[in-house]
Structures are given as C-alpha cells and as structure tokens.
BAFI-3210 file (N, C-alpha, C; in Angstrom, 3 decimals, decimal comma, padded with zeros to 6 digits):
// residues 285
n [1|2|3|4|5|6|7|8|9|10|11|12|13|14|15|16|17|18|19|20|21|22|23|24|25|26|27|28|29|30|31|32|33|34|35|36|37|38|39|40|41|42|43|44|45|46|47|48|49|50|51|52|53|54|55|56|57|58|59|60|61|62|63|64|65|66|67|68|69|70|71|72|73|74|75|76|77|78|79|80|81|82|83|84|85|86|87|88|89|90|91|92|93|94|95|96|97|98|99|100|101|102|103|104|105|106|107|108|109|110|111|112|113|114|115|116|117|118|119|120|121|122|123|124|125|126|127|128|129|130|131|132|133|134|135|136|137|138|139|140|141|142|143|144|145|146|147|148|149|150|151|152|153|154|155|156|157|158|159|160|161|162|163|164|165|166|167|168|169|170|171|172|173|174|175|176|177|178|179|180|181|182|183|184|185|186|187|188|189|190|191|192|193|194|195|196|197|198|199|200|201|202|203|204|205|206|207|208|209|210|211|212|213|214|215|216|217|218|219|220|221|222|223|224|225|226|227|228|229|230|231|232|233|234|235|236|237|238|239|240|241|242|243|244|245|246|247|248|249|250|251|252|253|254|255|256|257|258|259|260|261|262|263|264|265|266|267|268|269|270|271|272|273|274|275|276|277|278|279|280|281|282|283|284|285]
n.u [000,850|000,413|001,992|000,015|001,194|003,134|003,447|004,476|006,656|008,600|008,639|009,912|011,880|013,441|012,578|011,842|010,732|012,516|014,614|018,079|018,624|020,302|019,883|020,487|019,021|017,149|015,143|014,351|011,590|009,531|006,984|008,576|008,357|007,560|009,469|008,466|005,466|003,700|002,545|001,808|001,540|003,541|006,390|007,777|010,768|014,322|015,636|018,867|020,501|023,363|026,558|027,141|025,231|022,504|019,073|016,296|013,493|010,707|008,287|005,581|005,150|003,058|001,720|003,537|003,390|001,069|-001,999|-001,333|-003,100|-004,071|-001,914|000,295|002,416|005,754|007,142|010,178|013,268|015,905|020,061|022,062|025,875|027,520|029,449|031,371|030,308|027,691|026,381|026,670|025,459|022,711|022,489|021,709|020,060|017,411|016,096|013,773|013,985|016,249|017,340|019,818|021,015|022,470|025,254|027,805|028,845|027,829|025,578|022,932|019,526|017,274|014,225|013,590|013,521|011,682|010,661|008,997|008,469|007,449|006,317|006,981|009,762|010,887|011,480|013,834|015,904|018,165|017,539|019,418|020,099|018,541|021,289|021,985|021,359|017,779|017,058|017,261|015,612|013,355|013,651|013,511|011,069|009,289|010,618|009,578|007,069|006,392|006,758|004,907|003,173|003,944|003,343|002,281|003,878|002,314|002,847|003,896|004,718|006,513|008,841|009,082|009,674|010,057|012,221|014,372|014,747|016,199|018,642|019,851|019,712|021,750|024,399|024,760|025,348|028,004|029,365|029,473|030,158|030,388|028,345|026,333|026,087|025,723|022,973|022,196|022,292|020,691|017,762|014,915|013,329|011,916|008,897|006,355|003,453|001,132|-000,479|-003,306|-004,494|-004,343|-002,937|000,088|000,787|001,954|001,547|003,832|003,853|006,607|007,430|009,598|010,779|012,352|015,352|016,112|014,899|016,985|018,930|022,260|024,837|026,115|024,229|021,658|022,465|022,738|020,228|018,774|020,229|019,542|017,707|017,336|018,652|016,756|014,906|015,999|016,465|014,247|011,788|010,536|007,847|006,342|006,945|005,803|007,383|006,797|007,738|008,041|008,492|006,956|009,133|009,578|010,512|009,857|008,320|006,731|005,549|001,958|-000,476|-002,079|-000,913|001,047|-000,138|-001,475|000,460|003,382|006,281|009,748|011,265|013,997|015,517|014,523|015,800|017,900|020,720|024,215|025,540|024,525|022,543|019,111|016,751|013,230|009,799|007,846|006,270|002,215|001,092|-000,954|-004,853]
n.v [-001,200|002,006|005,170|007,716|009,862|010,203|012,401|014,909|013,434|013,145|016,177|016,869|015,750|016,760|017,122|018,754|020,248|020,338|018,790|017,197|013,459|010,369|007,192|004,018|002,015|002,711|003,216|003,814|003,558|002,213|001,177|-000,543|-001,791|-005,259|-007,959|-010,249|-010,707|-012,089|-012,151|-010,232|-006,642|-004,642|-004,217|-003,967|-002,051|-001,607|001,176|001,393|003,832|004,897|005,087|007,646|009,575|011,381|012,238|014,361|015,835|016,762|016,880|018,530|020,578|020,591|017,950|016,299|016,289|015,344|013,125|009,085|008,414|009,720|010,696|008,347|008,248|010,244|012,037|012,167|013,442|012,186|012,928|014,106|014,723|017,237|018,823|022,051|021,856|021,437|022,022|024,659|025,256|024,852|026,266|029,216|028,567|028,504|025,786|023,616|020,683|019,834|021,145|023,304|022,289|022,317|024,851|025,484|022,785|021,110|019,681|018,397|018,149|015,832|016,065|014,029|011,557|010,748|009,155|007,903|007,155|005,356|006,688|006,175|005,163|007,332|007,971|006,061|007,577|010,138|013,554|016,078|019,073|022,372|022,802|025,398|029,035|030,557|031,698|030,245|027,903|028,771|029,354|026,676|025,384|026,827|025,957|023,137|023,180|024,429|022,244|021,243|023,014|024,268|025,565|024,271|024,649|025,702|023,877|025,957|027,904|027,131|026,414|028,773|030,571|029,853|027,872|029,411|031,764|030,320|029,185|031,894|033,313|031,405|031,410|034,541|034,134|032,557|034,839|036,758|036,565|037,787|040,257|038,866|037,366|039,752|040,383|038,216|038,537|040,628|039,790|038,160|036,853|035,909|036,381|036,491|037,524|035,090|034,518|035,377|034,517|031,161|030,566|031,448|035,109|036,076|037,983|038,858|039,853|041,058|040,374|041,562|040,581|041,964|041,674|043,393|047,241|048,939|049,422|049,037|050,597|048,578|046,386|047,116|047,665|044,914|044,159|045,737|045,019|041,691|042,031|042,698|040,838|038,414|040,087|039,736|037,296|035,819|035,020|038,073|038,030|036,056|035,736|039,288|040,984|042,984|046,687|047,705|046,380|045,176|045,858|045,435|045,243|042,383|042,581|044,573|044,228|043,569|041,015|040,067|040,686|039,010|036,592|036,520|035,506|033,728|031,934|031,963|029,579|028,377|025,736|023,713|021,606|019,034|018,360|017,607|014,407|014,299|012,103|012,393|010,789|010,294|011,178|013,826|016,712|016,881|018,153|021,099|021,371]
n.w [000,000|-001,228|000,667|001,670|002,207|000,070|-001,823|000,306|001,020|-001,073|-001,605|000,521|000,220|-001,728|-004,214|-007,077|-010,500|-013,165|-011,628|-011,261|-012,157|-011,302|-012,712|-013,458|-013,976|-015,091|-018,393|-021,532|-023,507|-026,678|-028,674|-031,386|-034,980|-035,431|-036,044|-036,005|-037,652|-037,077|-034,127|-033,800|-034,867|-033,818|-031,724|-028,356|-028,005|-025,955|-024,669|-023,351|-020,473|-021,033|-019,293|-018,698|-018,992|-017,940|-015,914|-016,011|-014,461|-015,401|-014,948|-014,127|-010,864|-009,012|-010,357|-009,484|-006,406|-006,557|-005,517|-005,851|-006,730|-008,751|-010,312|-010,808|-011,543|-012,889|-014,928|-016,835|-018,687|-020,848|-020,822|-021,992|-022,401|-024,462|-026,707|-028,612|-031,951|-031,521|-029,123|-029,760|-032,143|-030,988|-029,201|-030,273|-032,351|-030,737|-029,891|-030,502|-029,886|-028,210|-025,129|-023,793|-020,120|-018,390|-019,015|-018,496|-018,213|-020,526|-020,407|-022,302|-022,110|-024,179|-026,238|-027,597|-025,530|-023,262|-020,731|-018,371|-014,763|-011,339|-008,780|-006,379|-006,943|-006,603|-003,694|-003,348|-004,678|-004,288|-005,143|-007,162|-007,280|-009,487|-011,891|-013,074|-013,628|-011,836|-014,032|-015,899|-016,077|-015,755|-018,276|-019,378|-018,427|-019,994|-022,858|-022,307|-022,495|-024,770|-026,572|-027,555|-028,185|-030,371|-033,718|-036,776|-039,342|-042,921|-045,884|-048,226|-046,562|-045,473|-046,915|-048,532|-046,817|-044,107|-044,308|-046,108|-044,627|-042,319|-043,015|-044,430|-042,217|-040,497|-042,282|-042,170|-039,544|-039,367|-041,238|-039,992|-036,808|-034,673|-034,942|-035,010|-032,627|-030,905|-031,337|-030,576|-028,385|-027,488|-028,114|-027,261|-029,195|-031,896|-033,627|-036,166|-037,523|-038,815|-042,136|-043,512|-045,619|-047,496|-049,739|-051,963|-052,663|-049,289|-046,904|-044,282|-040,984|-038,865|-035,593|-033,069|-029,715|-027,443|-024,780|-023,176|-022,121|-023,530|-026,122|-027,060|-029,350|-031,447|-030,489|-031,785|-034,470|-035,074|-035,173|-037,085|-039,230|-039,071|-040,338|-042,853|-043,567|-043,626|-045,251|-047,633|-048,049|-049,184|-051,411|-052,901|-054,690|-053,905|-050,605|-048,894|-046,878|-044,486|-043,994|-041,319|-038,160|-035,146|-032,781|-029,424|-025,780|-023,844|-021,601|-022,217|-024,102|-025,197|-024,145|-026,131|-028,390|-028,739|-028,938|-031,055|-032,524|-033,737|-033,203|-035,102|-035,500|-035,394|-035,827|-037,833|-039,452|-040,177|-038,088|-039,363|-038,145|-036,021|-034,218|-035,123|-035,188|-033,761|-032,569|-033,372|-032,103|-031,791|-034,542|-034,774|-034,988]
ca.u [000,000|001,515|001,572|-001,027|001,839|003,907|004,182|005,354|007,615|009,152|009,066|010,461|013,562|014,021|012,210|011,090|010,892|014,059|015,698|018,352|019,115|021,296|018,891|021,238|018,091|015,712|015,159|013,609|010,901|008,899|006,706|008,545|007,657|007,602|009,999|007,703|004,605|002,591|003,066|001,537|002,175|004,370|007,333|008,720|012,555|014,135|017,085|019,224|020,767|024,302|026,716|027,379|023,729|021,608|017,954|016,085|012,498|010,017|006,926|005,045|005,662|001,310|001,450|005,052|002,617|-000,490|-002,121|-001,013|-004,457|-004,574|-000,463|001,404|004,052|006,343|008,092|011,792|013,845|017,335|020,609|023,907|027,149|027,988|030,339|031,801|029,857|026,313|026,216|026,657|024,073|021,552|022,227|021,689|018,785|015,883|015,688|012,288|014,114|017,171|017,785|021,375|020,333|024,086|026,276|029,262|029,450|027,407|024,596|021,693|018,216|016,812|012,896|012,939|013,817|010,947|010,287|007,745|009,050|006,760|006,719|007,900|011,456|012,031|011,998|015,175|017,167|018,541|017,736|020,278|019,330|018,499|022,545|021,924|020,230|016,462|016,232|017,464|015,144|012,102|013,314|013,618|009,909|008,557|010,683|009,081|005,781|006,895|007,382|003,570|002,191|004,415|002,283|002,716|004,013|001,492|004,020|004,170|005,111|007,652|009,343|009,251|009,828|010,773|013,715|015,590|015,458|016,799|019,686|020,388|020,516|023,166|025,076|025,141|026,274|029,086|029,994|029,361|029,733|030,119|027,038|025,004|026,340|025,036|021,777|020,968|022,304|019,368|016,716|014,653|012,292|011,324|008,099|005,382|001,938|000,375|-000,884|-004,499|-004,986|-004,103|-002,202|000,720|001,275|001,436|001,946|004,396|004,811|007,389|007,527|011,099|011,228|013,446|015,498|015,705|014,514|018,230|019,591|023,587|025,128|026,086|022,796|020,704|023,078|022,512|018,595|019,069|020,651|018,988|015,403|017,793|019,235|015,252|014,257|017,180|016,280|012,907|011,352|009,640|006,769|005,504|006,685|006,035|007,987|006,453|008,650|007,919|008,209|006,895|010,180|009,481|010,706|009,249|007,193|006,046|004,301|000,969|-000,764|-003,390|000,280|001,991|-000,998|-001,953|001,636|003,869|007,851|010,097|012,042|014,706|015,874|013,704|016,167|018,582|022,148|024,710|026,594|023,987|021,119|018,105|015,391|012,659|008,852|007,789|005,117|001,677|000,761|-002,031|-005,247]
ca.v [000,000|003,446|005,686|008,929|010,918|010,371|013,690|015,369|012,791|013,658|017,236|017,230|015,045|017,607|016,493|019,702|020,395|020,227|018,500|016,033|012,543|009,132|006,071|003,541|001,227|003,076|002,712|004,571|002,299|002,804|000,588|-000,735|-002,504|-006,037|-009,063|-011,337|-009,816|-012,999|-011,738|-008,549|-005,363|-003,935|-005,117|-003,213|-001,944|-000,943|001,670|001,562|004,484|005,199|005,336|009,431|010,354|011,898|012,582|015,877|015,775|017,839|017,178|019,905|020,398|019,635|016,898|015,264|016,432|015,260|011,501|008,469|007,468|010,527|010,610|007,580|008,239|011,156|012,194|012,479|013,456|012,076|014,511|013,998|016,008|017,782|020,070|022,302|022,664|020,905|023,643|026,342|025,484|024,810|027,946|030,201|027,935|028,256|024,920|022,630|019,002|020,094|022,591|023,099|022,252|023,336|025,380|024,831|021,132|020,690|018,916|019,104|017,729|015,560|015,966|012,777|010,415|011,116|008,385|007,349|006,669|005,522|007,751|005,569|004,831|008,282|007,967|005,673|008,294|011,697|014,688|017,286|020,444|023,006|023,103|026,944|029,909|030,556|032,408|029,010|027,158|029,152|028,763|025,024|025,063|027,336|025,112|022,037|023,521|024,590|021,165|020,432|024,115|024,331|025,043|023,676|025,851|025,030|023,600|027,056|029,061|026,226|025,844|030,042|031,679|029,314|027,447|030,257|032,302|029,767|029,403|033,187|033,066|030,468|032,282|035,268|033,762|032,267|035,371|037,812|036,030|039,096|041,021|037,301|037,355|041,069|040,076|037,035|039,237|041,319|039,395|037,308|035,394|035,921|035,977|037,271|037,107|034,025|034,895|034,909|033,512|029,951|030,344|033,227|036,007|036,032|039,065|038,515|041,049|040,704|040,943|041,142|040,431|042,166|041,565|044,656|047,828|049,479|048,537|049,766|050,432|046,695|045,346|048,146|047,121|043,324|043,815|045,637|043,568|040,703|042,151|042,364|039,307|037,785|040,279|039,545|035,598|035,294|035,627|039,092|037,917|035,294|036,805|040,460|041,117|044,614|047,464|048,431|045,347|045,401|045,808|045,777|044,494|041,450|043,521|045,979|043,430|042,926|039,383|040,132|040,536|037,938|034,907|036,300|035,955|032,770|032,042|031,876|028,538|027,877|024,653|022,497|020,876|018,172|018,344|015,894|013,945|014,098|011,454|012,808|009,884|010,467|011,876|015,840|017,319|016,322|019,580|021,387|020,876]
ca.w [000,000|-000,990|001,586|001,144|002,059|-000,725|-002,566|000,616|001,215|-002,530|-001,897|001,158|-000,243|-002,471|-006,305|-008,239|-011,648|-013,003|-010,768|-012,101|-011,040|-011,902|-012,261|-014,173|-014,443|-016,292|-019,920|-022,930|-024,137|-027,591|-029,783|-032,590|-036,113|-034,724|-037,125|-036,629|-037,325|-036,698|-032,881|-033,635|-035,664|-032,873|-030,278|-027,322|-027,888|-025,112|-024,762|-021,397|-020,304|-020,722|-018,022|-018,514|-019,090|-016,665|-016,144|-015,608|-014,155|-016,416|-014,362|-013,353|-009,317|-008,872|-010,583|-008,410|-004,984|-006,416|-005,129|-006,484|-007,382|-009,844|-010,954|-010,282|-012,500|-012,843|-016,487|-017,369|-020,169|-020,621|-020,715|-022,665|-022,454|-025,577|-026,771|-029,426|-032,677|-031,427|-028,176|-030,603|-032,792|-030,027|-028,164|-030,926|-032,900|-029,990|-030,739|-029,726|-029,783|-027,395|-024,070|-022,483|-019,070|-018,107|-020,218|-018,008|-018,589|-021,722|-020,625|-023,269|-022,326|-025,543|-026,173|-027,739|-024,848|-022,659|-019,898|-017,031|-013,725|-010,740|-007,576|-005,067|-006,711|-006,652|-002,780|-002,792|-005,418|-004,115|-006,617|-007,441|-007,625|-011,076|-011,832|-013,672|-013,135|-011,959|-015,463|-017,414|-015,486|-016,292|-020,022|-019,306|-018,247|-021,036|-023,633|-022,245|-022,971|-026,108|-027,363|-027,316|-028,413|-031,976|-034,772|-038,060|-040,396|-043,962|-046,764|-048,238|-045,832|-045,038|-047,879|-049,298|-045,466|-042,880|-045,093|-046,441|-043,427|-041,769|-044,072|-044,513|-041,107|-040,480|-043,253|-041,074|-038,031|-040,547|-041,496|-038,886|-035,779|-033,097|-034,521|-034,673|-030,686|-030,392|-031,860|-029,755|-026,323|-027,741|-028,712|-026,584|-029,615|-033,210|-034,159|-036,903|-037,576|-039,586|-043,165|-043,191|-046,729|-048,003|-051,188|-052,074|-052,110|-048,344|-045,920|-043,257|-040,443|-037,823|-034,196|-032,760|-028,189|-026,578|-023,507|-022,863|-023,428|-023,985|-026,805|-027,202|-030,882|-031,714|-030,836|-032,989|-035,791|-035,676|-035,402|-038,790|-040,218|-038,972|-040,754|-044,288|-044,489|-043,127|-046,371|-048,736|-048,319|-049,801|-052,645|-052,446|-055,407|-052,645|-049,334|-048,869|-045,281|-043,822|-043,325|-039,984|-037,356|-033,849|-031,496|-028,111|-024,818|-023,633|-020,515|-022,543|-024,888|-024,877|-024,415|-027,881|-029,872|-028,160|-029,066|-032,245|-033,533|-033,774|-033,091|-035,844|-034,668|-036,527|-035,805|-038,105|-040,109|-039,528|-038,102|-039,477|-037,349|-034,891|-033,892|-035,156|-034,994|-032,965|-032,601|-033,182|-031,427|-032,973|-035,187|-034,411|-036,280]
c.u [000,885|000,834|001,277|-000,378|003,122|004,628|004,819|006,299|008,777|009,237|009,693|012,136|014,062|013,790|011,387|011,538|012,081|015,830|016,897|018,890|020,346|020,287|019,031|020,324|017,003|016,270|014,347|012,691|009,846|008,552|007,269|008,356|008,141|008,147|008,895|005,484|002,894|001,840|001,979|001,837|003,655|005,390|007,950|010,574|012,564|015,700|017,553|019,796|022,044|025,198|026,608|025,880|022,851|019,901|017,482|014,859|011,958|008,556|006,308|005,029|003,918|001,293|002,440|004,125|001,377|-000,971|-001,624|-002,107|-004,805|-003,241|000,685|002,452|004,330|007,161|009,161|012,169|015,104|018,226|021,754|024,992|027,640|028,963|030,426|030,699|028,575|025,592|025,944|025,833|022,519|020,866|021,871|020,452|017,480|015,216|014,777|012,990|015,178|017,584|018,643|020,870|021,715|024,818|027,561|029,723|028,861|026,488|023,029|021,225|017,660|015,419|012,418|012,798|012,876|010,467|009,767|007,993|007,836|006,927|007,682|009,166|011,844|012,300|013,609|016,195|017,333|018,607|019,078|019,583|019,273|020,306|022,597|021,207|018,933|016,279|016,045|016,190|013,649|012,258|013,015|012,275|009,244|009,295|009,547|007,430|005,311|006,278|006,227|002,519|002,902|003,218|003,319|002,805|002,917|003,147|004,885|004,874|006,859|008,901|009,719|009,742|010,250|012,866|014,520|015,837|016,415|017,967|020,234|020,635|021,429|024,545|025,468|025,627|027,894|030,041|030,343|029,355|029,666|028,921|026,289|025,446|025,431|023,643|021,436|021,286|021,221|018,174|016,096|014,192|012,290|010,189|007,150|004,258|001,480|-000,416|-002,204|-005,361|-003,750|-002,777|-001,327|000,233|000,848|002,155|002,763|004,645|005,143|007,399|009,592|010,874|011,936|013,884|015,399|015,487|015,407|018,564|021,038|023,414|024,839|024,857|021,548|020,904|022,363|020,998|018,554|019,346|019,963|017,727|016,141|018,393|017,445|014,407|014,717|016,661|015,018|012,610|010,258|008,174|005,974|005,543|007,052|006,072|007,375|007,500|008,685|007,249|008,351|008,081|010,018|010,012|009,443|007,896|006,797|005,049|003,205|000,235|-001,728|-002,261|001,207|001,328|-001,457|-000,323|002,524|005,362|008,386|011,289|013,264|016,126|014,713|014,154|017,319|019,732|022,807|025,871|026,134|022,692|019,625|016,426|014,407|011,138|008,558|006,614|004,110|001,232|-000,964|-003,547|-005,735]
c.v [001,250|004,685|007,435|010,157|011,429|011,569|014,471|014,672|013,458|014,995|017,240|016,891|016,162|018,002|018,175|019,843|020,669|019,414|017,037|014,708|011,463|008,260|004,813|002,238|001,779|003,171|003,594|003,075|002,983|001,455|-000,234|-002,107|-004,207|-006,618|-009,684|-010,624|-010,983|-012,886|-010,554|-007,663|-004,575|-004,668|-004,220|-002,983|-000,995|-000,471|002,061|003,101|004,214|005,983|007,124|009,857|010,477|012,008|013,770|015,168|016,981|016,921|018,007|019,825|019,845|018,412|015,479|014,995|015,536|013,360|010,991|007,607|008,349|010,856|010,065|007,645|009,836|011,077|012,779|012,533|013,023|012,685|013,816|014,877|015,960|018,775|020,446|023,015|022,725|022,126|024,658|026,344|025,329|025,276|029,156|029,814|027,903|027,050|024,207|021,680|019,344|021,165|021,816|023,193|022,387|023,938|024,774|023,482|020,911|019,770|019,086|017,634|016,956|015,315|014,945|011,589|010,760|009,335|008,501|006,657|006,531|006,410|007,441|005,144|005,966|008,302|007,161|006,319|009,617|012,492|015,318|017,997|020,956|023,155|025,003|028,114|029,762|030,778|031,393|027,863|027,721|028,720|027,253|024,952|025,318|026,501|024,125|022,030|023,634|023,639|021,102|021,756|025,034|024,852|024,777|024,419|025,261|024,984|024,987|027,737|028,094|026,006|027,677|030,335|030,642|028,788|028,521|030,890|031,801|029,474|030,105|033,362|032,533|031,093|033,162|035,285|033,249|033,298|036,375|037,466|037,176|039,735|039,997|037,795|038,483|040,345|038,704|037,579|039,383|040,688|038,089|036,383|036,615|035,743|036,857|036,250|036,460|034,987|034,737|034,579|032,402|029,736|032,059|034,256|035,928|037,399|038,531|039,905|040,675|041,144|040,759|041,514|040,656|041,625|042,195|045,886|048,662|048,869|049,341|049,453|049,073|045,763|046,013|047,964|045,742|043,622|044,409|045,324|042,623|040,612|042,435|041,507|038,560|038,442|039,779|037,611|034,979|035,523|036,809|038,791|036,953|035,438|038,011|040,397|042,691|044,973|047,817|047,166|045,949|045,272|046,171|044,615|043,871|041,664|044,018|045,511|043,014|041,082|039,653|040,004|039,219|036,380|035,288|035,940|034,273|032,904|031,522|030,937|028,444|026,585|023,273|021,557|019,951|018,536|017,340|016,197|014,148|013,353|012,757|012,458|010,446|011,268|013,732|015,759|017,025|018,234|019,624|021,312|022,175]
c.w [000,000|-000,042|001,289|001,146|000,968|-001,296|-001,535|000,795|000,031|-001,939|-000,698|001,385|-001,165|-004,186|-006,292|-009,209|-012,099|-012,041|-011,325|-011,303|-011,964|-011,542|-013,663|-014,954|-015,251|-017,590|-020,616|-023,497|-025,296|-028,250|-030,993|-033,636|-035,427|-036,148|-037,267|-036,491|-036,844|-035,162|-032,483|-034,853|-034,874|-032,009|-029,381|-027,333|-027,084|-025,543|-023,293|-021,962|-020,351|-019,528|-017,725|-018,896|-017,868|-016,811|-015,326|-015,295|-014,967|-016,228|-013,677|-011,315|-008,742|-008,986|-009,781|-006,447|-005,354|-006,167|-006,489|-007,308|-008,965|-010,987|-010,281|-010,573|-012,640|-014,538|-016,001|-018,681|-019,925|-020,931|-021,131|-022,761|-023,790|-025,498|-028,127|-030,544|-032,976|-030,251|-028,996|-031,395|-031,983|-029,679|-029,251|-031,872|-032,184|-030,101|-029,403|-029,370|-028,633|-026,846|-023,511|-021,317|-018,518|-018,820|-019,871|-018,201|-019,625|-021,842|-021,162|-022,529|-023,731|-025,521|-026,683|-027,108|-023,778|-021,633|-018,959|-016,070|-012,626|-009,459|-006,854|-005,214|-006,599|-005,145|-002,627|-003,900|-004,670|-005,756|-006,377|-007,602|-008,927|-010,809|-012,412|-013,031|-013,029|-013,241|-016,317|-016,778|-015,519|-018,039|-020,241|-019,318|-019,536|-022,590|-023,574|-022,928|-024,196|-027,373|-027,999|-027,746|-029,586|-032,811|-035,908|-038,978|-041,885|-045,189|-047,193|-047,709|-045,371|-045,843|-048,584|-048,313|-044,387|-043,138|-045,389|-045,543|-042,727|-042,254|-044,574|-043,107|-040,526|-041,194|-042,833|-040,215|-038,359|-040,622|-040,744|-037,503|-034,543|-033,465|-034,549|-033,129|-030,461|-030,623|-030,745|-028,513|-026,460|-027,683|-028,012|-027,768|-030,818|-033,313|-034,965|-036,806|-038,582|-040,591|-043,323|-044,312|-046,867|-048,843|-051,024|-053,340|-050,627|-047,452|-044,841|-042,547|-039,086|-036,691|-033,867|-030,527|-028,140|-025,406|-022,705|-023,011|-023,801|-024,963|-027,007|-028,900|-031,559|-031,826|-031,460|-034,016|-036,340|-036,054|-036,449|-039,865|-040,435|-040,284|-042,518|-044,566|-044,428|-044,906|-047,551|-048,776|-048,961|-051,214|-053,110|-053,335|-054,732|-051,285|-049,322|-047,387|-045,033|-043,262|-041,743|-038,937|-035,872|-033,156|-030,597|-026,720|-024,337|-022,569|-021,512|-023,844|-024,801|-025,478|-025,960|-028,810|-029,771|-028,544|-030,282|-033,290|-033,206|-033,949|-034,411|-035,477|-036,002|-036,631|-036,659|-039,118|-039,579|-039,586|-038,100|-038,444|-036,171|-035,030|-034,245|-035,425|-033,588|-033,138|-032,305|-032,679|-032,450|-033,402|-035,078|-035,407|-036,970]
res [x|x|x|x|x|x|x|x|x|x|x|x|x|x|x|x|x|x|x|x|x|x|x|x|x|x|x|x|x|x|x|x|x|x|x|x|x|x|x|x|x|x|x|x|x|x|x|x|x|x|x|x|x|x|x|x|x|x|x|x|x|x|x|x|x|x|x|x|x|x|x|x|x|x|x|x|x|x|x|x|x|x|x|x|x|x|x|x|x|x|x|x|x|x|x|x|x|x|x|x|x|x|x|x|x|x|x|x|x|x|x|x|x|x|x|x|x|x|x|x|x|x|x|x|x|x|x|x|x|x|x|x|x|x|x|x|x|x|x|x|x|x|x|x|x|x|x|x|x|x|x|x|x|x|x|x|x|x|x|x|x|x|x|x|x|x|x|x|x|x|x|x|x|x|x|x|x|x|x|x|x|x|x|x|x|x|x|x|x|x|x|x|x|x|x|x|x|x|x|x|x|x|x|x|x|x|x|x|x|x|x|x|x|x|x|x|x|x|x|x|x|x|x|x|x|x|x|x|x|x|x|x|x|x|x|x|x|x|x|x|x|x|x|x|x|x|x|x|x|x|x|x|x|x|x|x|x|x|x|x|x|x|x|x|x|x|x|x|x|x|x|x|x|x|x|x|x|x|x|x|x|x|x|x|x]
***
C-alpha cells in the first residue's frame, strides 16, 4: 500500500521540476515494427541508459505532490554532455528538440527520450538540484511547454519563409559572428503574424522580443541587419515582409500581440553527425 503521504515525502527530499538525477536502471521504451509480425504489428525496444547520461524531471511540481491514485508516475527526459559545434548550434537555434540544461558542462536535455518513472522509486534516489540559473530554469519550463504548443508551419510558408530564413541566417552567423552574438544578447524570440490567406502572395509582419529595453550600438546594428538578411532571403513575389516590425521588450508586450503571432524557430532541419530519430510534437489541427 503506498503511503497517502507520498508527494510530501518527494518534496520534502528535495524532487522539483528540473531537478536532475542518476537512475542507471531506467530505460527509454517505444513501440517498434515487430519481425515477426505474426506476434503482432508492434514489439517493445528498449534503450538503457548510458553510463554518462543523466535525467532531468520535467513534471510539473502539482502533478510530483499530487495523489497516487490521480499521478502515479512522474516524467523524465534524458541529458547527454555535448560540446563544441552541437552547443553552438543549439544555443543560438531556440531549438524545440534540445535545451542546455548546463552550459558549463554541456549537458543538453533531448525531447525525444521522454520516460515514465513511478513515484515511489524516486523515494530511494537523491535529486540534485536546477545546476543553472532561476532564469534558465524558467526557459527550461517554457521550452518544455513549447514542445507540445508548436504550430505547423502550412508547406508554403515552409518551404518560401521558414527554409531560407533559416539558411540566410546560419550564413550570417558564418559570417558575422560578433554582430550574430550582439543580436541574440538582444533578442529574446522571433516571431510574426500568420498569413491569413491559403495560397501566395502572403503578408508577413514581424515581431522582434526584446530583452531589454536598452539597446547599445552593436545590438541596434545586428537587429538591422537581422530584418535584411530575413528580407534579402525570400522571394519578395511570394513573401512580402512589412517594413515596420513590432520591437518591443518582452514587458512591454501585450498578451493580444503575443498569441496572435507565432515564433520563428529555426531549428527544423537536420544536423549531421547528430542522432536525429525520434517523434515531433503532434501539429495542431
């Protein structure tokens, strides 16, 4: 019989969101296409954990307190140490599938290894604490959220305006790497407002989040830049980019501009020489 006091038990050991552990027995488990299909359509493959990988908790702190009759199980993501030229595209891509959950050591979070632990083993593990700042640890949350509140860009828009940006951008960071740096000090998020016909010609107009609301020389530059290489990459006879994009710090934004408008992610293509199997968020309908 589990005992009713469980979740404080857990919180009073120390488990909140984020918190990371070592649990050399758990496994990644997924569905797949079964050999013998006489069996079934499906077969259980399992993936252990490697000795240097860690796990983060990315269950909401309610749901770690809340009975075991209503959430027996707790979610994890698993955490690999990286370095070099996978960090650097990470940190600068806003990317959905992977958050540095340390900079200092290089441990990225992966959104595709998502596992289901029951309560009561977390009593015999000790957490660790968030290793980073409160601030990375709110982004950690609002990623996680992220993952699951994407929309789906329509082919179009995917293929004229998401792709090349993303690829004039890279190009930039290539060539300009200190004002790319200025530009992401600056700039909390990317995003414009969804085209509200089907077929092109499509209107795009841009929001740009600040961090804050100073901006010095350097980072006034990049965001100029930024909005002519973003124009210079399209094809102006199917996207017309509006001159005059919302820039404002992140306070000073209102929620009506902030939900009618969508992030400009730009991690949606594959990096070689890195694992990139795994399930995307389901797209919205």
């Amino acid at each position: 019989m589990v005992d009713s006091s469980l979740g404080s038990q857990l919180w009073d050991k120390g488990w909140r969101q984020g918190a990371l552990f070592g649990a050399p027995s758990v496994c990644f488990l997924w569905n797949g296409l079964s050999s013998d299909q006489a069996d079934g359509l499906t077969a259980p493959i399992r993936r252990d954990l490697d000795s240097k990988e860690r796990l983060v908790l990315v269950s909401q702190e309610c749901d770690l307190v809340a009975s075991v009759d209503n959430e027996p199980r707790v979610e994890a993501l698993i955490c690999q140490l990286h370095k070099g030229r996978f960090l650097e595209k990470i940190a600068r891509n806003n990317s959905a599938r992977w958050f540095t959950i340390d900079p200092s050591q290089g441990l990225v979070a992966h959104a595709r290894y998502r596992v289901l632990i029951e309560k009561t083993a977390l009593l015999e593990i000790t957490p660790e604490a968030w290793p980073a700042s409160p601030q990375r640890l709110q982004r950690f949350v609002d990623w996680l959220a992220r993952r699951y509140d994407r929309p789906a860009l329509r082919a179009p828009l995917d293929s004229q305006f998401q792709a090349p940006v993303c690829k004039a951008i890279q190009v930039f960071h290539d060539e300009d790497p200190e004002l790319f740096d200025a530009f992401n000090g600056a700039v909390r998020q990317l995003r414009f407002w969804l085209p509200t016909v089907s077929n092109p010609p499509f209107d795009i107009e841009l929001m740009i989040l600040l961090e804050d609301k100073e901006l010095n020389q350097d980072e006034a530059e990049s965001i100029r830049a930024i909005q002519e290489v973003i124009r210079a990459s399209v094809d102006a006879s199917v996207i017309q980019i509006g001159n005059s994009p919302l820039i404002s710090p992140v306070e000073e934004t209102s929620l009506a501009d902030y939900f009618d408008t969508v992030p400009l992610y730009l991690d949606y293509f594959s990096f070689g020489g890195e694992e990139v199997m795994g399930a995307e968020p389901f797209p919205r309908a």
